[in-house]
Backbone as JSON, one array per atom type, in Angstrom:
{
  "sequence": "XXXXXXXXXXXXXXXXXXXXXXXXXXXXXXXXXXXXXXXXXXXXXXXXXXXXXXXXXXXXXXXXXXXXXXXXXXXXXXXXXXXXXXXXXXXXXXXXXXXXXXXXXXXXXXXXXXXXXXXXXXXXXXXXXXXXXXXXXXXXXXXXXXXXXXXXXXXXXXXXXXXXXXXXXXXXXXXXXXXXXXXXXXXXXXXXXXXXXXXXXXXXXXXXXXXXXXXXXXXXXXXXXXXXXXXXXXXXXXXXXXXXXXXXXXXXX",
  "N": [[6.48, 24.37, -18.03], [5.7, 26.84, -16.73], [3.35, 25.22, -15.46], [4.68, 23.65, -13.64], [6.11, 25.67, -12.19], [4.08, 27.09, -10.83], [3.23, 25.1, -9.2], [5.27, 24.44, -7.21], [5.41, 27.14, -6.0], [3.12, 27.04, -4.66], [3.29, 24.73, -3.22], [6.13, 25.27, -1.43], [5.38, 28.26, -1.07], [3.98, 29.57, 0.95], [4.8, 28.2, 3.1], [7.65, 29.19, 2.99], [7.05, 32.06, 3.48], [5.47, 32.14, 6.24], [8.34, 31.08, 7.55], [9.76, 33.12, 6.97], [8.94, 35.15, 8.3], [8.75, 34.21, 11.26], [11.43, 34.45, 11.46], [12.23, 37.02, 11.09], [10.2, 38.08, 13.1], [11.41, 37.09, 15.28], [13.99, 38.15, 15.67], [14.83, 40.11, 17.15], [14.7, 39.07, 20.24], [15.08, 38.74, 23.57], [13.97, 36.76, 24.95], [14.33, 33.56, 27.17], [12.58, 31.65, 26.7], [11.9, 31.9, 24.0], [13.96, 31.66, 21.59], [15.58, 33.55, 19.53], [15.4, 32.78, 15.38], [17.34, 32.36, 14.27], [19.26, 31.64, 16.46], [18.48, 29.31, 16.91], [18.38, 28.21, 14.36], [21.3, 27.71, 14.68], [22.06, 26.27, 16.5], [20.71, 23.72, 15.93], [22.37, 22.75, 13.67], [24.68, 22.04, 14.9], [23.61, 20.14, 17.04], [22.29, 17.79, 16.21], [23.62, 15.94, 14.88], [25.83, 13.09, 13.27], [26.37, 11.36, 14.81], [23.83, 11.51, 16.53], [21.88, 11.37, 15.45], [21.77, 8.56, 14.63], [21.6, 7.65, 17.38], [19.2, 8.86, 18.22], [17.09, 9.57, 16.06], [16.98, 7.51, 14.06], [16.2, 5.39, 15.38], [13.59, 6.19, 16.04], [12.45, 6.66, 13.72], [12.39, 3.71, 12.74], [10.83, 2.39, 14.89], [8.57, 3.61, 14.49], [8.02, 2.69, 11.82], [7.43, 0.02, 11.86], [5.67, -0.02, 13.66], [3.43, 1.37, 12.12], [3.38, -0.26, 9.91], [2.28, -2.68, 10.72], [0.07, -1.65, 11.98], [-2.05, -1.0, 9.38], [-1.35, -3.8, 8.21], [-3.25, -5.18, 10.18], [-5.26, -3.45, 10.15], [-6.2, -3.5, 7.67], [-6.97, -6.04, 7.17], [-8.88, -6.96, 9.14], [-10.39, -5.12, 8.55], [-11.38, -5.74, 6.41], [-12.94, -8.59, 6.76], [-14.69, -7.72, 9.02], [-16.32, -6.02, 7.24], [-16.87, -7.59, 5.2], [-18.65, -9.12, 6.86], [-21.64, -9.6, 7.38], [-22.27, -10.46, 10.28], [-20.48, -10.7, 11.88], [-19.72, -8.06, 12.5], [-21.96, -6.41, 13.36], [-21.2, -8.16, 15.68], [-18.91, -7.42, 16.48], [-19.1, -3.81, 16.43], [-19.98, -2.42, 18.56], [-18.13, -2.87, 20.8], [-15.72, -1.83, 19.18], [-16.73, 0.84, 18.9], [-16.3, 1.7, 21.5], [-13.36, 1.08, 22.49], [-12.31, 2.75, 20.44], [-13.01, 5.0, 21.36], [-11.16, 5.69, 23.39], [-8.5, 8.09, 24.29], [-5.16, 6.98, 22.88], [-2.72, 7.88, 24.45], [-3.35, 7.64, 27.3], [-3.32, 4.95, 27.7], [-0.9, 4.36, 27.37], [0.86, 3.99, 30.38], [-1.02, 1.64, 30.96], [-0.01, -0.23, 28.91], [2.74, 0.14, 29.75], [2.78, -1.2, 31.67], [2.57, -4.54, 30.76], [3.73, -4.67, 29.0], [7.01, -3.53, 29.32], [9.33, -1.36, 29.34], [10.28, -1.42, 26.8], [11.02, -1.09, 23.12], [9.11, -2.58, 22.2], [6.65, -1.63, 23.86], [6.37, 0.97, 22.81], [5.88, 0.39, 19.95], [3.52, -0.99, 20.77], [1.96, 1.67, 21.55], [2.23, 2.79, 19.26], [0.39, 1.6, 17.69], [-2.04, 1.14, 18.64], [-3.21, 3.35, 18.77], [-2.96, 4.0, 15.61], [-4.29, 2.07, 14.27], [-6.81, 2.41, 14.09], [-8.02, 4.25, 11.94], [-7.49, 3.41, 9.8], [-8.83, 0.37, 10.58], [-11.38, 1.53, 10.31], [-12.27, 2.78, 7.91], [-11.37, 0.92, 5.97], [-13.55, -0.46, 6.67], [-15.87, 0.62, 5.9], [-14.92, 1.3, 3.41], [-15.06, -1.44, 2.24], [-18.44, -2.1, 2.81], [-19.08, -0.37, 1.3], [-18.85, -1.03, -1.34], [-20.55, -1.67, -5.01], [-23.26, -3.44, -5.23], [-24.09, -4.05, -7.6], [-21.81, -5.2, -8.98], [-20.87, -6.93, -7.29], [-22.68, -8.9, -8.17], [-21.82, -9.38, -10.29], [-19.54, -10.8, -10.0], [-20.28, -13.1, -8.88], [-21.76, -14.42, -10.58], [-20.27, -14.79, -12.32], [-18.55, -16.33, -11.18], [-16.27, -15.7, -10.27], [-13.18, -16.72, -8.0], [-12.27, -17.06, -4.02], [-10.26, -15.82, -3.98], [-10.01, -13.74, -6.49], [-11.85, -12.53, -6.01], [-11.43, -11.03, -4.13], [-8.91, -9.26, -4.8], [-9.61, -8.45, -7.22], [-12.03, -7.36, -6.9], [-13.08, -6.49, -4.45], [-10.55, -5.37, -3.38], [-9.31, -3.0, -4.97], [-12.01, -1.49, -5.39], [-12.4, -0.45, -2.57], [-10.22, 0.43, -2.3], [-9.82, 3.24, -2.3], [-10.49, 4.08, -0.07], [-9.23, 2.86, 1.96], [-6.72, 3.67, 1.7], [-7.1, 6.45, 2.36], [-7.38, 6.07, 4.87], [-4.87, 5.57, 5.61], [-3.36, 7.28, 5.31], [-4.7, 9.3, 6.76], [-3.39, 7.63, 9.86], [-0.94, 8.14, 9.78], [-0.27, 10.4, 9.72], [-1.24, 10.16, 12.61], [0.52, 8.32, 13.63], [2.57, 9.48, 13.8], [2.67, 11.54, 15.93], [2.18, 9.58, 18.08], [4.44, 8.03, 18.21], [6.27, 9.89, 18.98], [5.01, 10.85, 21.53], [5.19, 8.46, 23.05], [7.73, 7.96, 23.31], [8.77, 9.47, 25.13], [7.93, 8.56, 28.16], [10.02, 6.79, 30.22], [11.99, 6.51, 28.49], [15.02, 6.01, 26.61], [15.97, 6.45, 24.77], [15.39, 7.91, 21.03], [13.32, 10.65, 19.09], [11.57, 12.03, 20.72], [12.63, 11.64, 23.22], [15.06, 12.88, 23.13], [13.86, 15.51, 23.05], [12.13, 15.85, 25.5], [14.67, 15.61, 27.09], [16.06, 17.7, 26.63], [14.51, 19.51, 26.93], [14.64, 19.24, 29.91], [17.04, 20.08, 30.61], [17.06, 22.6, 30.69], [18.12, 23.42, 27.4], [17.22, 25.28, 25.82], [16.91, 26.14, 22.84], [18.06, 23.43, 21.84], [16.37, 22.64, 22.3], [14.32, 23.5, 20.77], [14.49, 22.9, 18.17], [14.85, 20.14, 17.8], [11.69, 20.53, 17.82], [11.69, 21.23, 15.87], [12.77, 19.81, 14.13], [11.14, 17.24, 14.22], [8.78, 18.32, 12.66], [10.14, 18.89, 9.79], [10.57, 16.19, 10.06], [8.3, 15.18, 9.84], [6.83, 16.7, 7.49], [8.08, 15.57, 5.23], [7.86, 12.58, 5.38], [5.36, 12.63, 4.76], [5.22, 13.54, 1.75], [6.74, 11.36, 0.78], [4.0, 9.3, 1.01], [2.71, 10.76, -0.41], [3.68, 10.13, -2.59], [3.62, 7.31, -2.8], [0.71, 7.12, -2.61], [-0.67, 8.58, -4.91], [0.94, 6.62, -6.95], [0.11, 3.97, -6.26], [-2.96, 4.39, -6.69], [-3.25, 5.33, -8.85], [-4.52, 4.65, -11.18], [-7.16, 5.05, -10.27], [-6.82, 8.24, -9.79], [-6.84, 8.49, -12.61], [-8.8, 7.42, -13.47], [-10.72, 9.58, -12.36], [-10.73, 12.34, -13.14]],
  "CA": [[7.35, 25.12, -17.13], [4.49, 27.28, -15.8], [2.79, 24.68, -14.35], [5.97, 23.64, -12.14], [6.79, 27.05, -11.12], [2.66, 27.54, -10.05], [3.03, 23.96, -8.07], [6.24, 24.93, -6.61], [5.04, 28.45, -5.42], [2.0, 26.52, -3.86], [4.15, 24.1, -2.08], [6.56, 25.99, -0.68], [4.81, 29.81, -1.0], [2.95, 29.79, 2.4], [6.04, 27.84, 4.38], [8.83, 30.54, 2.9], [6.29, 33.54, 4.26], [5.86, 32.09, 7.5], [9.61, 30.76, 7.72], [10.39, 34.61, 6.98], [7.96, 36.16, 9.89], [9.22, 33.74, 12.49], [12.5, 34.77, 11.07], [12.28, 38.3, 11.4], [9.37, 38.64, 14.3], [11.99, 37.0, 16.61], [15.2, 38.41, 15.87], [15.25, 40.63, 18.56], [13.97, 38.18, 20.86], [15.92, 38.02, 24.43], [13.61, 35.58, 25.59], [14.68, 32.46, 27.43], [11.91, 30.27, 26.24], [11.6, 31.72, 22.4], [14.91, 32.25, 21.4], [15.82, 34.0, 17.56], [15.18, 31.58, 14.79], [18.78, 32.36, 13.86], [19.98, 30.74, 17.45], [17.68, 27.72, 16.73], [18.82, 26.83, 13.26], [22.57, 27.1, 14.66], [22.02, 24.94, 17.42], [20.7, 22.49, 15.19], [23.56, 22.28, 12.57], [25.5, 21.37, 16.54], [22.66, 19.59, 17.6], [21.59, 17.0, 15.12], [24.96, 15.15, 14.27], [25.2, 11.72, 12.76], [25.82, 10.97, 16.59], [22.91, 12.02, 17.6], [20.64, 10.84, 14.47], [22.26, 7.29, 15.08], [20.93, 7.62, 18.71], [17.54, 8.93, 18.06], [16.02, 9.39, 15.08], [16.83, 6.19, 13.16], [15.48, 4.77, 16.22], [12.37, 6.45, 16.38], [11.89, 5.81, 12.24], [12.12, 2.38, 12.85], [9.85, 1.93, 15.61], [6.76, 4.27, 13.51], [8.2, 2.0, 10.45], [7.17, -1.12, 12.23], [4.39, 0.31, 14.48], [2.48, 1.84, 11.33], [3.16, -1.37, 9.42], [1.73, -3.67, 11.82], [-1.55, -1.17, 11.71], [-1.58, -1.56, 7.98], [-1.67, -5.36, 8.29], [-4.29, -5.35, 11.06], [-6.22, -2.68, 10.01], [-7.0, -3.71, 6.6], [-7.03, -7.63, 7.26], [-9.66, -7.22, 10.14], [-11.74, -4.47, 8.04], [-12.07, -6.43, 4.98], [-13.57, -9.67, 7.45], [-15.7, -6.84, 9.38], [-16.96, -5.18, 6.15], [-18.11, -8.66, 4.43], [-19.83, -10.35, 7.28], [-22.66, -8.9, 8.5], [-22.78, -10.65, 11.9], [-18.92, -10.04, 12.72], [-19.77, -6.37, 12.15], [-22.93, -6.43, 14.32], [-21.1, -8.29, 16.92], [-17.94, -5.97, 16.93], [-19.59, -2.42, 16.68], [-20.18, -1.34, 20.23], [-16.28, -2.67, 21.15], [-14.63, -1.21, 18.09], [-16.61, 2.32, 18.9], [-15.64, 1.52, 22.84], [-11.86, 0.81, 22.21], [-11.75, 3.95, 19.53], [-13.09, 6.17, 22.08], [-9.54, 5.62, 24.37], [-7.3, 8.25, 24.0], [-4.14, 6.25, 22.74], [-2.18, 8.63, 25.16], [-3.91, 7.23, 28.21], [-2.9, 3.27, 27.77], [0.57, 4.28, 28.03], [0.53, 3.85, 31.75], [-1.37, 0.52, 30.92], [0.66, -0.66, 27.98], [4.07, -0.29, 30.1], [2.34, -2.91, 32.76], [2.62, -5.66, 30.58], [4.89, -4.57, 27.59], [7.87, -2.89, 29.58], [10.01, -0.16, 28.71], [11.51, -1.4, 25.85], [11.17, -1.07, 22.09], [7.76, -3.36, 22.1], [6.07, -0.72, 24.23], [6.19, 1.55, 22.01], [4.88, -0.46, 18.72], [2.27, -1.26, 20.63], [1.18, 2.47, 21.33], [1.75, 3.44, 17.85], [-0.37, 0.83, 16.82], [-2.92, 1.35, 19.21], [-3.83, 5.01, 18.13], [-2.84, 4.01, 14.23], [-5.02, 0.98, 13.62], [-8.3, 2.35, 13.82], [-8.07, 4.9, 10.97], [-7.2, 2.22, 8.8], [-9.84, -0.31, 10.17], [-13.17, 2.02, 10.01], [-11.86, 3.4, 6.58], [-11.76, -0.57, 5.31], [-15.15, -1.28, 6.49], [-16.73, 1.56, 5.19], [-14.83, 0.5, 1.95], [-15.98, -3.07, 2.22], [-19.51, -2.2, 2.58], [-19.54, 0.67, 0.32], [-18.91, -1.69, -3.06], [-21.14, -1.87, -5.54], [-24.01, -4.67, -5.42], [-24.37, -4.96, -8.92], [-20.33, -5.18, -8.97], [-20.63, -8.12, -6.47], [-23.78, -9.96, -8.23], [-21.4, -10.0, -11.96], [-18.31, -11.25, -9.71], [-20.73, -14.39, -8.49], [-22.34, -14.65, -12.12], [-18.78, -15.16, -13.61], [-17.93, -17.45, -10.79], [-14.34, -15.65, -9.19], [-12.97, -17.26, -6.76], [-12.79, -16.0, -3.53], [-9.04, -14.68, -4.45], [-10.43, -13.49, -7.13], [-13.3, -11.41, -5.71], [-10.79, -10.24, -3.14], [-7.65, -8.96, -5.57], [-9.75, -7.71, -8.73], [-13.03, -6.33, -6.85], [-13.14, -5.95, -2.93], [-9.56, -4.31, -3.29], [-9.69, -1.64, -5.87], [-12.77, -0.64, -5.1], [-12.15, 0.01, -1.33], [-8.43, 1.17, -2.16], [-9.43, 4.94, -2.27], [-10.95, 4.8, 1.37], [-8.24, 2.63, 2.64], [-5.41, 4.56, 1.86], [-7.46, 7.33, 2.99], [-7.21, 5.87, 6.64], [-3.48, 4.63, 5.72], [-2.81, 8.88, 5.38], [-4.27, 9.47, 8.75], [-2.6, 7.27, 10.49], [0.28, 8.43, 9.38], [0.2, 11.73, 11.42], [-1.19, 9.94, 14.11], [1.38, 7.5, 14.61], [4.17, 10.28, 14.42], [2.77, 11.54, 17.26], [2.16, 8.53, 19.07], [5.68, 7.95, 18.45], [6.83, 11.02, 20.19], [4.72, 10.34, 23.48], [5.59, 6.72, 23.53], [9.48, 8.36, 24.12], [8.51, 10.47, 26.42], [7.96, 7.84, 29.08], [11.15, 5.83, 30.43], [12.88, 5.71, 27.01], [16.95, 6.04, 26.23], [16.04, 7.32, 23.06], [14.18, 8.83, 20.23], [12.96, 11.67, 19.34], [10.49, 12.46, 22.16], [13.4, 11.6, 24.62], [15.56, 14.43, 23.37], [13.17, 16.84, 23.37], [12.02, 16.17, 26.94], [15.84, 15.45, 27.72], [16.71, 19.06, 26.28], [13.27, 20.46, 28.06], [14.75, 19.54, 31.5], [18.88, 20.67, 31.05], [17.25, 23.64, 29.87], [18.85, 23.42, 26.57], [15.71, 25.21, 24.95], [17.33, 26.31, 21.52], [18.1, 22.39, 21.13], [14.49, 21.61, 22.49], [13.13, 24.51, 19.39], [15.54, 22.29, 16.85], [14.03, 19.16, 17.9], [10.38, 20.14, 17.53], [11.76, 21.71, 14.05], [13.27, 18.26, 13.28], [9.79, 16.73, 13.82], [7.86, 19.25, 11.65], [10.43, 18.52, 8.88], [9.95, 14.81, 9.21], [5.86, 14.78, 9.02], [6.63, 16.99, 6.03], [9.24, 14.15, 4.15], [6.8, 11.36, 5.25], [3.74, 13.17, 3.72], [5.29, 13.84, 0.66], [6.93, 9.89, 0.45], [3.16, 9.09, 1.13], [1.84, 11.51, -1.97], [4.29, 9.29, -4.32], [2.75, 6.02, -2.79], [-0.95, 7.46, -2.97], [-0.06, 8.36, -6.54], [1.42, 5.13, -7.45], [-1.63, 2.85, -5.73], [-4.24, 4.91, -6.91], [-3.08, 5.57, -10.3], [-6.09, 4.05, -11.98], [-8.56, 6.24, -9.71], [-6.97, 9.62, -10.4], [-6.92, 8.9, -13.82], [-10.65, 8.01, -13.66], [-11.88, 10.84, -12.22], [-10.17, 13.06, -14.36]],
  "C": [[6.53, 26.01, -16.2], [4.11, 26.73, -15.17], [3.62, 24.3, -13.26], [6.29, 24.66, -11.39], [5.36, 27.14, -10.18], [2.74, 26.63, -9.2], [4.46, 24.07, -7.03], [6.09, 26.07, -5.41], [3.73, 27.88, -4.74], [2.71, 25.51, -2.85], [4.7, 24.42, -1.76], [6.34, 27.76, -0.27], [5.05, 30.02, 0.69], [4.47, 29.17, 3.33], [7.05, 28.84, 4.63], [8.13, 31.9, 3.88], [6.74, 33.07, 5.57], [7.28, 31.53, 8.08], [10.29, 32.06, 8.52], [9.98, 35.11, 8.02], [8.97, 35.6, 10.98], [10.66, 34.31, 12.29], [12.64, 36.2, 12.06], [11.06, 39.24, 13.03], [10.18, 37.93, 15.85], [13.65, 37.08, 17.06], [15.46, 39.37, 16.64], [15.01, 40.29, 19.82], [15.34, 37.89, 22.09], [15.33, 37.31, 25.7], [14.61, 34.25, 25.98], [14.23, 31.56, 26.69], [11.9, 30.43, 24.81], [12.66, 32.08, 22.1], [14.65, 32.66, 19.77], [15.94, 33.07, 17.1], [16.89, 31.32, 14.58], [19.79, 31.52, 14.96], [19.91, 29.64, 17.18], [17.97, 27.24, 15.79], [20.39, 27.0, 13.86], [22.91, 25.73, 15.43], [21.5, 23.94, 17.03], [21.4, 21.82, 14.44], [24.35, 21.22, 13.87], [24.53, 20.35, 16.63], [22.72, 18.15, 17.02], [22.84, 16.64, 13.85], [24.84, 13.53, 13.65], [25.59, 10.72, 13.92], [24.14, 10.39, 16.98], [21.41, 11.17, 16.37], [20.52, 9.23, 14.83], [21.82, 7.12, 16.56], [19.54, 7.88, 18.64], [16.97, 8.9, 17.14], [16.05, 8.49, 14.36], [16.26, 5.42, 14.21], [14.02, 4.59, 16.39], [11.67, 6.13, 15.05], [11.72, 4.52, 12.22], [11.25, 2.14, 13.29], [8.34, 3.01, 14.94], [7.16, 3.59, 12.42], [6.93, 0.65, 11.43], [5.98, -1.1, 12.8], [3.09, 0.49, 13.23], [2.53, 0.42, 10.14], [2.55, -2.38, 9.82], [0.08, -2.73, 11.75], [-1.77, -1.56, 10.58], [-2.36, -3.09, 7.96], [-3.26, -5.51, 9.01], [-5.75, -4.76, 10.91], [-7.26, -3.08, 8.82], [-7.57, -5.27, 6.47], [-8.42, -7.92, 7.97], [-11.22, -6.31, 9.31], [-11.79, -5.03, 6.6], [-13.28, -7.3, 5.74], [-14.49, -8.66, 7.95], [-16.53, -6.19, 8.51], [-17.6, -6.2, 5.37], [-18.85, -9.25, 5.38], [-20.27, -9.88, 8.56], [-22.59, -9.24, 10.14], [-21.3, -10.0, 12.7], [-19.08, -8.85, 13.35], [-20.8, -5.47, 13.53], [-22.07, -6.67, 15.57], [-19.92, -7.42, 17.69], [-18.38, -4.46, 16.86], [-19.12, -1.99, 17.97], [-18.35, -1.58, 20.44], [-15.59, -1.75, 20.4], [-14.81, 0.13, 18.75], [-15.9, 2.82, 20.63], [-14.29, 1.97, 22.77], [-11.38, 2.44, 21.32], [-11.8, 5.25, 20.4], [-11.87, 6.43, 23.14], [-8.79, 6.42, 23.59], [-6.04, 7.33, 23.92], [-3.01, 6.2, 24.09], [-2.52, 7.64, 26.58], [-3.62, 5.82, 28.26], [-1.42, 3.23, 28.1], [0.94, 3.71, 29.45], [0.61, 1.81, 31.48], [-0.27, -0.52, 30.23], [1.92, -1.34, 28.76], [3.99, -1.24, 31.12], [3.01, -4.27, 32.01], [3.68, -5.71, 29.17], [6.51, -4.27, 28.15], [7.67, -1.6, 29.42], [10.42, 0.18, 27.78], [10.99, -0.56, 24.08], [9.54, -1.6, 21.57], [6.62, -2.2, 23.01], [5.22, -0.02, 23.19], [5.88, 1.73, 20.43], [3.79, -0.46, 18.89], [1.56, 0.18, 20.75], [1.0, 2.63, 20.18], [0.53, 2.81, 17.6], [-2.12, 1.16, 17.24], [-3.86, 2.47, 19.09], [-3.89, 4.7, 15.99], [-3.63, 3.1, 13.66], [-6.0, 1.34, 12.84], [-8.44, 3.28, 12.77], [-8.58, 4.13, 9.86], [-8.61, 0.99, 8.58], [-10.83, 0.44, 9.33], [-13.23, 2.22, 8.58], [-12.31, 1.92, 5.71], [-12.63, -1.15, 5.5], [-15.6, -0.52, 5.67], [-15.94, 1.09, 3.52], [-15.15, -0.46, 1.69], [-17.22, -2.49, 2.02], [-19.71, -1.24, 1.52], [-19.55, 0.12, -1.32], [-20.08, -2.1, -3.7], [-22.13, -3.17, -5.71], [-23.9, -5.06, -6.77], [-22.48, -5.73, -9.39], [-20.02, -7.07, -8.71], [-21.62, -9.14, -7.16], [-23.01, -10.53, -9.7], [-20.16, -11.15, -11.95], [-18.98, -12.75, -9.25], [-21.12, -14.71, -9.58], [-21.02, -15.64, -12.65], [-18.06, -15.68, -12.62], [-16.56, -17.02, -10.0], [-14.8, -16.46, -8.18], [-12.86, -16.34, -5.97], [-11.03, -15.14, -3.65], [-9.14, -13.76, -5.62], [-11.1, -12.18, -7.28], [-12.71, -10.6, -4.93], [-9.51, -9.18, -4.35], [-8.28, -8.12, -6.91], [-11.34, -6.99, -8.21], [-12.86, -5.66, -5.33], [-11.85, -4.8, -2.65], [-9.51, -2.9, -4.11], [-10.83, -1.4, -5.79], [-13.03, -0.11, -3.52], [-10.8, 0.52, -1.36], [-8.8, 2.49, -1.18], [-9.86, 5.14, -0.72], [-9.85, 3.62, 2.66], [-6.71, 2.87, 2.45], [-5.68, 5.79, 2.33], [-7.07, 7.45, 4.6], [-5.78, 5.49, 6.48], [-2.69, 6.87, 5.85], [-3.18, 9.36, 6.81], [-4.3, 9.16, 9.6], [-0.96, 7.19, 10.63], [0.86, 9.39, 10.26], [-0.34, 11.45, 13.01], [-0.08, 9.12, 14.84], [2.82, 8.4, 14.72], [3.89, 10.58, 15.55], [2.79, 10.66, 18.73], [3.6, 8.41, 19.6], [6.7, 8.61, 19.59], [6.54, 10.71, 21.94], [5.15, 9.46, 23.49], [7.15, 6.97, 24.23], [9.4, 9.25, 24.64], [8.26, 10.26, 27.91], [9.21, 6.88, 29.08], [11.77, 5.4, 29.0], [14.74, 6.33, 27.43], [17.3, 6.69, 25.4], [15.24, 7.53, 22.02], [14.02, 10.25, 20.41], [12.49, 12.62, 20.23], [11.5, 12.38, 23.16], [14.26, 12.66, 24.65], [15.01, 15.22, 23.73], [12.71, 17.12, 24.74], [13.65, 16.33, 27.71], [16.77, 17.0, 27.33], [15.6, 20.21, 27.18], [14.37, 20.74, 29.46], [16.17, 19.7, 32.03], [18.38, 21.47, 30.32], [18.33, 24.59, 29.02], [17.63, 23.95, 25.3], [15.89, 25.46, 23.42], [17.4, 24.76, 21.23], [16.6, 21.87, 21.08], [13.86, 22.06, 21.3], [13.84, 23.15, 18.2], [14.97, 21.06, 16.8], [12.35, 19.31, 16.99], [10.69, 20.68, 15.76], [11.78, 20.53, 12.88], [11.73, 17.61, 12.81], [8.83, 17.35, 12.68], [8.73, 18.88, 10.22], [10.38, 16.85, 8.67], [8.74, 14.6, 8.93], [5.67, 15.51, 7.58], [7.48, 16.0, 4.56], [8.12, 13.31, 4.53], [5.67, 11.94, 4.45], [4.03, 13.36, 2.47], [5.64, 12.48, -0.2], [5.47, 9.35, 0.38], [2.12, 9.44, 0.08], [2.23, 10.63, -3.04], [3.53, 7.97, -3.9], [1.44, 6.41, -3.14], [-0.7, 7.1, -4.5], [0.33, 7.47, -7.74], [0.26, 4.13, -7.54], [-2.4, 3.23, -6.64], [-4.41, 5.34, -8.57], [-3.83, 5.51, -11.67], [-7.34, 5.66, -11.5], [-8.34, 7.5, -9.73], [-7.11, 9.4, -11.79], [-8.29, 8.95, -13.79], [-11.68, 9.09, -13.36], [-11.17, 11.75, -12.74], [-11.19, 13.02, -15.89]]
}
């Protein structure tokens, strides 16, 4: 019972404090742009109807569902092949560090050339900022496995499903779920900009679409919304870690 109350008071301690400040350091607040927190959570109860969720935010979950799944696939598929064979690795370097150096942000523009406006757009930014976490993370786990690991797995003959499923994977897990965590907060944000250009809807489209009918209490409620979903995904993301990895906290323990 102790230990729950101490992990409790560590996970929400520090949020309740600063909850309370913003609380109380802007209740006399007859700003335009910062209104009292007390305006901002009413106009959210209004705000953030099952209207309005059904218009944007199941929208925008979907498209970072699909966007960050599609990294995922790509990321780890391409950095396994890049992490076992030396020449691949050699001959992709300079591109990979090329391509990584592009703000994500900056292709937008490009992206909507040949993608549209639509729904596919905006997959492909996520993806485009969310991949590379994922790859570099799965080379560096590829190459980082144990030689003697790899010389007992040719001794004793695995196949190569074998060598892939009972060594190359669990022992690169812990540094490719590492990159699978941050791409997680990168593709929320991706998400956001991606509806921030010519969208209908999403998240990012309210919030600019409440920016510019200066509606700024709904615009504060918005960015509140966002801050409470990167904190629900991160915590759905602790039970997957947790789950995956289940072996490797116990071992280092």
């Amino acid at each position: 019972m102790t230990r729950l109350l101490r992990n409790t008071l560590l996970l929400f301690g520090l949020p309740a404090v600063l909850f309370g400040a913003w609380w109380f350091a802007s209740a006399g607040s007859t700003s335009f742009y910062f209104p009292p927190l007390e305006r901002i959570l009413a106009e959210f109860g209004q705000t953030w109807t099952a209207d309005r969720w059904r218009a944007d935010v199941l929208p925008s979950i979907g498209r970072l569902a699909v966007g960050y799944t599609l990294s995922c696939l790509l990321g780890i598929g391409l950095g396994v092949l890049i992490g076992r064979l030396r020449w691949l690795r050699d001959l992709t370097e300079p591109l990979l560090e090329f391509l990584r150096a592009i703000p994500p942000p900056v292709l937008v523009p490009v992206i909507m050339l040949f993608a549209g406006i639509g729904d596919g757009m905006k997959i492909v930014v996520i993806v485009s900022g969310c991949v590379w976490p994922i790859l570099l993370n799965t080379v560096q786990g590829v190459r980082g496995i144990d030689a003697v690991q790899t010389d007992t797995a040719a001794v004793y003959r695995f196949s190569r499903w074998d060598r892939f499923w009972r060594l190359l994977l669990p022992a690169a897990s812990p540094q490719i779920v590492t990159g699978m965590r941050q791409s997680l907060s990168i593709g929320v944000i991706l998400m956001v900009i991606s509806e921030m250009f010519a969208a209908t809807s999403g998240l990012g489209y309210a919030i600019v679409d409440f920016q510019t009918s200066y509606r700024i209490p709904a615009m504060w409620s918005g960015v509140l919304l966002l801050g409470l979903l990167g904190v629900a995904l991160a915590l759905l993301f602790h039970l997957f870690d947790r789950s995956a990895l289940h072996w490797y906290y116990r071992m280092r323990r």
